[in-house]
NUBANU-266067 format. One record per residue (C-alpha): x, y, z. Coordinates in steps of 0.25 Angstrom, whole numbers, padded with zeros to 4 digits, always signed. Layout:
BEGIN
XYZ ...
***
This chain:
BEGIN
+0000+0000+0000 +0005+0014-0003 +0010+0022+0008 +0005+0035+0001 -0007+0042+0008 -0019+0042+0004 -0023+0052-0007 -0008+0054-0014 -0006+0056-0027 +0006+0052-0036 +0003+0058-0049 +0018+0053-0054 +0009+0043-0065 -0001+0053-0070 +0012+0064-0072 +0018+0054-0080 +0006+0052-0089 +0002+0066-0089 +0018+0072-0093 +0027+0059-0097 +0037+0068-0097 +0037+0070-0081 +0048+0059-0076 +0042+0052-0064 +0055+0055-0058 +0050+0069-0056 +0038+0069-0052 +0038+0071-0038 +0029+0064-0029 +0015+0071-0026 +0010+0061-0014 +0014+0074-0007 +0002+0082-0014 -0011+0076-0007 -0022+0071-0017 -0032+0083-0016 -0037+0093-0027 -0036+0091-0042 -0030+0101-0052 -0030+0102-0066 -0018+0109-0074 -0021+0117-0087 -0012+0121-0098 -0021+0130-0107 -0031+0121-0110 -0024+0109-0110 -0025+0101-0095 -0013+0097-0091 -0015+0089-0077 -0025+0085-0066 -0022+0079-0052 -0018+0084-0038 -0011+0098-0038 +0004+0091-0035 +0001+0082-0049 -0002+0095-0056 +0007+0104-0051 +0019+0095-0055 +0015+0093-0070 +0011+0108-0071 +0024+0112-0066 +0032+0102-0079 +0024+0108-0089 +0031+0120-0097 +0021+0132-0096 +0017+0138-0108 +0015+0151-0110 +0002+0151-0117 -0005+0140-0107 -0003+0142-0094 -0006+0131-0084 -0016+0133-0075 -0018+0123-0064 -0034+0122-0058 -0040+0115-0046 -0050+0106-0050 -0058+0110-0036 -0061+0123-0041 -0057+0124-0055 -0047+0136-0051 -0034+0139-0054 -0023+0136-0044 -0008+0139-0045 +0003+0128-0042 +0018+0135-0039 +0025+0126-0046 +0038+0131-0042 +0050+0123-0037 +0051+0108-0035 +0040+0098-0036 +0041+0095-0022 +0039+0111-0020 +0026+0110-0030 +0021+0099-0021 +0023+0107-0009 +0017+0118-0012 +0005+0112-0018 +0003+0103-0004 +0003+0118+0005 -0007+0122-0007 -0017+0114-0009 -0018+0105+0004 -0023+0092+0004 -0038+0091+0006 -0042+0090+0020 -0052+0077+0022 -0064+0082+0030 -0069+0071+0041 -0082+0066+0042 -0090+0075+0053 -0090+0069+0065 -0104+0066+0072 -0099+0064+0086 -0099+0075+0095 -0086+0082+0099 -0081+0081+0112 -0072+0090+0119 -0059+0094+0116 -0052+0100+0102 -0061+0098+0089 -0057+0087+0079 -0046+0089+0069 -0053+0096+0057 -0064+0102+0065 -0066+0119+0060 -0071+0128+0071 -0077+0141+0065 -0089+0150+0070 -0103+0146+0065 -0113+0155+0067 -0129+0151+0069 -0141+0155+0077 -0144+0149+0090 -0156+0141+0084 -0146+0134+0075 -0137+0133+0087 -0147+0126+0097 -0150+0116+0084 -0134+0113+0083 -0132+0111+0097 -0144+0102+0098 -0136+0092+0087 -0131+0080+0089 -0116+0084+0093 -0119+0099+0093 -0116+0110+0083 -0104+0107+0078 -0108+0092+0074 -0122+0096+0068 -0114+0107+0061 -0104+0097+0054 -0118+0090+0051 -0125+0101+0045 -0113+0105+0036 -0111+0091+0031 -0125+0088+0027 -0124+0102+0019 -0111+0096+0011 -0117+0084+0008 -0130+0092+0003 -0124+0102-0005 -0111+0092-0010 -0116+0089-0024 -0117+0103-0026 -0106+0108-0021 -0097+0099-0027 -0106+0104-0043 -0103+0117-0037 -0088+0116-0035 -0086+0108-0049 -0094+0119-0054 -0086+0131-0050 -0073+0124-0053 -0076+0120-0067 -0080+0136-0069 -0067+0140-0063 -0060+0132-0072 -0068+0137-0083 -0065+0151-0080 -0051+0150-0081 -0049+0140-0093 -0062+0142-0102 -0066+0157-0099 -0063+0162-0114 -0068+0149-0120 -0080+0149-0128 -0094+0147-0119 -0087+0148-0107 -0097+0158-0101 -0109+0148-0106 -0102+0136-0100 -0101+0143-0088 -0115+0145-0087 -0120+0130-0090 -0108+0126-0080 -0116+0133-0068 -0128+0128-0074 -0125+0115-0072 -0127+0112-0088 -0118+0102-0092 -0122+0099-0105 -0121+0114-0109 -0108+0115-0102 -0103+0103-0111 -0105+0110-0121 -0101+0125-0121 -0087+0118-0114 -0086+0108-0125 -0077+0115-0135 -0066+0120-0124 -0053+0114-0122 -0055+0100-0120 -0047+0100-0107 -0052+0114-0102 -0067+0108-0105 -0065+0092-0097 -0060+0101-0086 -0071+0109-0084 -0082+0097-0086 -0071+0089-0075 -0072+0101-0065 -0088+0103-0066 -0092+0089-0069 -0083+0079-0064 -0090+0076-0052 -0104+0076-0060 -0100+0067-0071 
***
């Protein structure tokens, strides 16, 4: 069995593939990059690379720029643009990029025990809520008090609203991406209007005759979840 935690990524294989001209040799080793968000690398209109930001970062930074393309480098989650500092070493890269974009923290299931005494549990946020005494008698009277019925009420609103949140957020990524790599391109303004619609079809189509790779993109960002 490896000995690798859980959730490591050696892209050494897929940079091979992707640029067979990158010896293995010197390719450093990006277990010490956490699996977390996905990026997506741009050259003009042509994509270059997708995978975790250590993945991307290090074949962005073997490729000669151009001075007609730029490489712009986006964050799948949001569909923004984000800079990599690409200076130094590898190893430097890979540094940076851990204090920059931190592994994801993993939220634990809400406990339904009342607390005891003592120092809250490791993860626990105090902050001020404010309510009305009405709202405070009915928390008090809870099972476990207010913080627990609290933890309750907020989780049965995530669960609620998840589906739409999550079309909301595929949504607003797929635009930002838009903005920045289709904004001059023919139908852009009606394709943005059918995307907040919700018309797929009609998106289809006003999208169909863009850059095959700028267009995937877009339908990966808004639909991928949904397909």
């Amino acid at each position: 069995m490896s000995s690798r935690a859980a959730g490591y990524f050696n892209p050494g294989i897929l940079t091979s593939l992707i640029y067979p001209g990158i010896k293995s040799a010197n390719v450093v080793n990006l277990a010490m990059i956490p699996m977390q968000q996905i990026f997506t690398a741009f050259q003009g209109p042509r994509r270059l690379v997708s995978g975790p930001a250590g993945e991307v970062a290090l074949v962005v930074k073997r490729i000669a720029p151009r001075p007609d393309e730029a490489i712009i480098v986006f964050s799948d989650a949001t569909g923004r643009s984000i800079d990599f500092d690409l200076r130094g070493g590898d190893r430097e890269v890979l540094a940076r990029l851990a204090k920059q974009i931190p592994p994801p923290v993993e939220e634990a299931a809400p406990s339904t025990e009342p607390r005891g005494r003592g120092r809250p549990k490791l993860g626990v946020v105090a902050r001020e809520v404010t309510l009305l005494p009405r709202h405070w008698e009915w928390l008090n009277a809870q099972p476990g008090g207010a913080s627990v019925a609290l933890r309750k009420l907020v989780e049965e609103a995530r669960r609620a609203s998840g589906d739409k949140d999550r079309e909301r957020q595929a949504r607003d990524a797929a635009y930002h991406f838009m903005s920045t790599m289709a904004g001059n391109l023919a139908q852009f303004e009606e394709a943005s209007r059918a995307l907040f619609a919700d018309d797929r079809r009609r998106f289809a189509g006003l999208i169909a005759d863009w850059p095959a790779d700028i267009r995937d993109h877009i339908v990966k960002l808004a639909y991928s979840d949904r397909a």
